[in-house]
Kinemage of the C-alpha trace (Angstrom):
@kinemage 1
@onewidth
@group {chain A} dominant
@subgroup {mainchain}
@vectorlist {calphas} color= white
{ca unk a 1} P 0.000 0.000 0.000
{ca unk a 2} L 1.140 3.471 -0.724
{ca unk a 3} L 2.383 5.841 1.681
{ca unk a 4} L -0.034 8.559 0.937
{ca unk a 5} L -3.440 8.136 -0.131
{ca unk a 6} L -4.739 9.506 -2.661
{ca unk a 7} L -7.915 10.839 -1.570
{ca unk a 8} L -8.204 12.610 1.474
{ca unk a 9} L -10.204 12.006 4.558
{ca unk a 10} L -12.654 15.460 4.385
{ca unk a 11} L -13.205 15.939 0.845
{ca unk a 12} L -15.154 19.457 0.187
{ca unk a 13} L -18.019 19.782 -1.919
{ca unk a 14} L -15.748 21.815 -4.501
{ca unk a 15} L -13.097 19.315 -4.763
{ca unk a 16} L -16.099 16.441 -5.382
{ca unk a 17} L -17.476 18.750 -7.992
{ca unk a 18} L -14.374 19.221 -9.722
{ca unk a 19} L -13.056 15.964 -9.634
{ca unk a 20} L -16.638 14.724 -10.817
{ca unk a 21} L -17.151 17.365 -13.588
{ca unk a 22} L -13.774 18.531 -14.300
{ca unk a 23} L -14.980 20.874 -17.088
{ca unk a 24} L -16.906 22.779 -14.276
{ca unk a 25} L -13.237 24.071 -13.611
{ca unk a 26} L -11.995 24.281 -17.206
{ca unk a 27} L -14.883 25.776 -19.490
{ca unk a 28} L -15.221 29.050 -17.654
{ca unk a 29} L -11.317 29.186 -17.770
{ca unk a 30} L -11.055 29.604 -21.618
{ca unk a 31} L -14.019 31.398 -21.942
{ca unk a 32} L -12.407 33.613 -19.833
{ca unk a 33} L -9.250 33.672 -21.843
{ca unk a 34} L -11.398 34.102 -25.662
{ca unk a 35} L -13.690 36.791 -24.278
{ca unk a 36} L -9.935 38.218 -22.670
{ca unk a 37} L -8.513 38.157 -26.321
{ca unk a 38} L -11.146 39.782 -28.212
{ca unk a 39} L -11.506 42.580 -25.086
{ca unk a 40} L -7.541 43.470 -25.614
{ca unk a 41} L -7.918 42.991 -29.211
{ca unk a 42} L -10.082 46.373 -29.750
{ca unk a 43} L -7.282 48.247 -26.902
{ca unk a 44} L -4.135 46.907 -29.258
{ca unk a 45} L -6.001 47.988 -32.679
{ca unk a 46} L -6.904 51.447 -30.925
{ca unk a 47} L -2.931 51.948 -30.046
{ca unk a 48} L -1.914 50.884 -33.442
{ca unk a 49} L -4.442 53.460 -35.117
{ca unk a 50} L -3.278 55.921 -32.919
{ca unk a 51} L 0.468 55.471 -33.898
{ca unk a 52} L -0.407 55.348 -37.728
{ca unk a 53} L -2.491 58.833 -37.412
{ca unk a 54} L 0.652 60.347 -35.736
{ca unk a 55} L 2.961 58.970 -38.558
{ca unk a 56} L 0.441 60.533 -41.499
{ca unk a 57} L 0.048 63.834 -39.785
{ca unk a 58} L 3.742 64.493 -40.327
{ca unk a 59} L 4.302 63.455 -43.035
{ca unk a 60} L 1.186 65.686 -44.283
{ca unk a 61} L 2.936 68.411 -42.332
{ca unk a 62} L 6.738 67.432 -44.489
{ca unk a 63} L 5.153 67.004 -47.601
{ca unk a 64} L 3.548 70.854 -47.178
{ca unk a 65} L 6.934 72.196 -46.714
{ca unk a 66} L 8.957 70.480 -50.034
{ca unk a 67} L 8.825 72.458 -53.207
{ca unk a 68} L 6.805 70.774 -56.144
{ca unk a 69} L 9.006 71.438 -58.651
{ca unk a 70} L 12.329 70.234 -57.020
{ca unk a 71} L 15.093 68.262 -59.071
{ca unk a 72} L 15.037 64.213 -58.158
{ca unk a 73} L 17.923 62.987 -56.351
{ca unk a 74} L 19.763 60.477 -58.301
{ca unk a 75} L 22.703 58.457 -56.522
{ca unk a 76} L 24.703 58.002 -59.300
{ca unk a 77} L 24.977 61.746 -60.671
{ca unk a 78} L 26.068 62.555 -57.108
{ca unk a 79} L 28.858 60.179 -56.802
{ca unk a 80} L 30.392 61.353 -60.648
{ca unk a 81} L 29.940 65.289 -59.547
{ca unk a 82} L 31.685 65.026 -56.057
{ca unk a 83} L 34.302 62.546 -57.207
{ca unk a 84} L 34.948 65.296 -60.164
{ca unk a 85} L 35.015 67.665 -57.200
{ca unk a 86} L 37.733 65.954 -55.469
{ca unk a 87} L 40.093 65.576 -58.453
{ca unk a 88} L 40.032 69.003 -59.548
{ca unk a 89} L 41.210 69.968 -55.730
{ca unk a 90} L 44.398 68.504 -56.046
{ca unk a 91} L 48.241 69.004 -57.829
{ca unk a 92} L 50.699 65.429 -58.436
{ca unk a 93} L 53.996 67.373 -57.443
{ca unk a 94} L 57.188 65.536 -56.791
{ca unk a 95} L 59.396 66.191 -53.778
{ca unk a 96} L 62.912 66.504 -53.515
{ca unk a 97} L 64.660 63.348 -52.398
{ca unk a 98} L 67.508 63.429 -49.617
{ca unk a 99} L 70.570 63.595 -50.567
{ca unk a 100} L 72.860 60.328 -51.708
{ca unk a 101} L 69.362 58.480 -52.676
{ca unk a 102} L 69.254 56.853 -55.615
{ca unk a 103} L 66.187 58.156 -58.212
{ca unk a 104} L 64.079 54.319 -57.253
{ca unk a 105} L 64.372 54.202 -53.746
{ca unk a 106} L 66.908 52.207 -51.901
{ca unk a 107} L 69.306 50.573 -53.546
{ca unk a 108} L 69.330 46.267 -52.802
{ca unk a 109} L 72.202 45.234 -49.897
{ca unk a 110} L 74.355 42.647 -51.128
{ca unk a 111} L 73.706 39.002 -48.977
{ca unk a 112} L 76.207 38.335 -46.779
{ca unk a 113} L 78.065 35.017 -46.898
């Protein structure tokens, strides 16, 4: 025989119930939980509109403030004008090498044996 048995000496009317009819305990627990979802479902959906209003009024507000007739940006015709910019900026002038240096740099050392 076991050490502990399983059912108790004083069972309660609840605990008879439940073990009897255990969806007594369980039904009302997910209708809880599906009535729950749909309740938070209009609160997320409100906070979501919300955010989205916010994020159309300024951009409303941004596109009031751009000119109409502007030039479009194009990527490529800005990289060929400011790489043209930075070669016109500079001179290829040769410095003056110490003295006892050959024209190529430094001449080879001989191995030693």
């Amino acid at each position: 025989m076991a050490a502990f048995d399983s059912r108790p000496l004083n069972p309660s009317s609840f605990s008879k119930r439940v073990n009897k009819h255990p969806a007594l305990f369980g039904v009302p627990f997910i209708l809880i939980m599906v009535v729950a979802s749909y309740g938070l479902a209009s609160f997320t959906q409100t906070r979501y509109d919300m955010h989205d209003q916010k994020v159309k009024q300024v951009t409303k507000e941004q596109e009031l403030k751009l000119k109409k007739d502007r030039k479009k940006f194009d990527i490529r015709e800005e990289y060929f004008r400011l790489n043209a910019q930075a070669n016109e900026d500079w001179d290829n002038k040769r410095i003056a090498r110490p003295k006892g240096l050959p024209e190529w740099g430094v001449p080879p050392t001989e191995p030693t044996k």
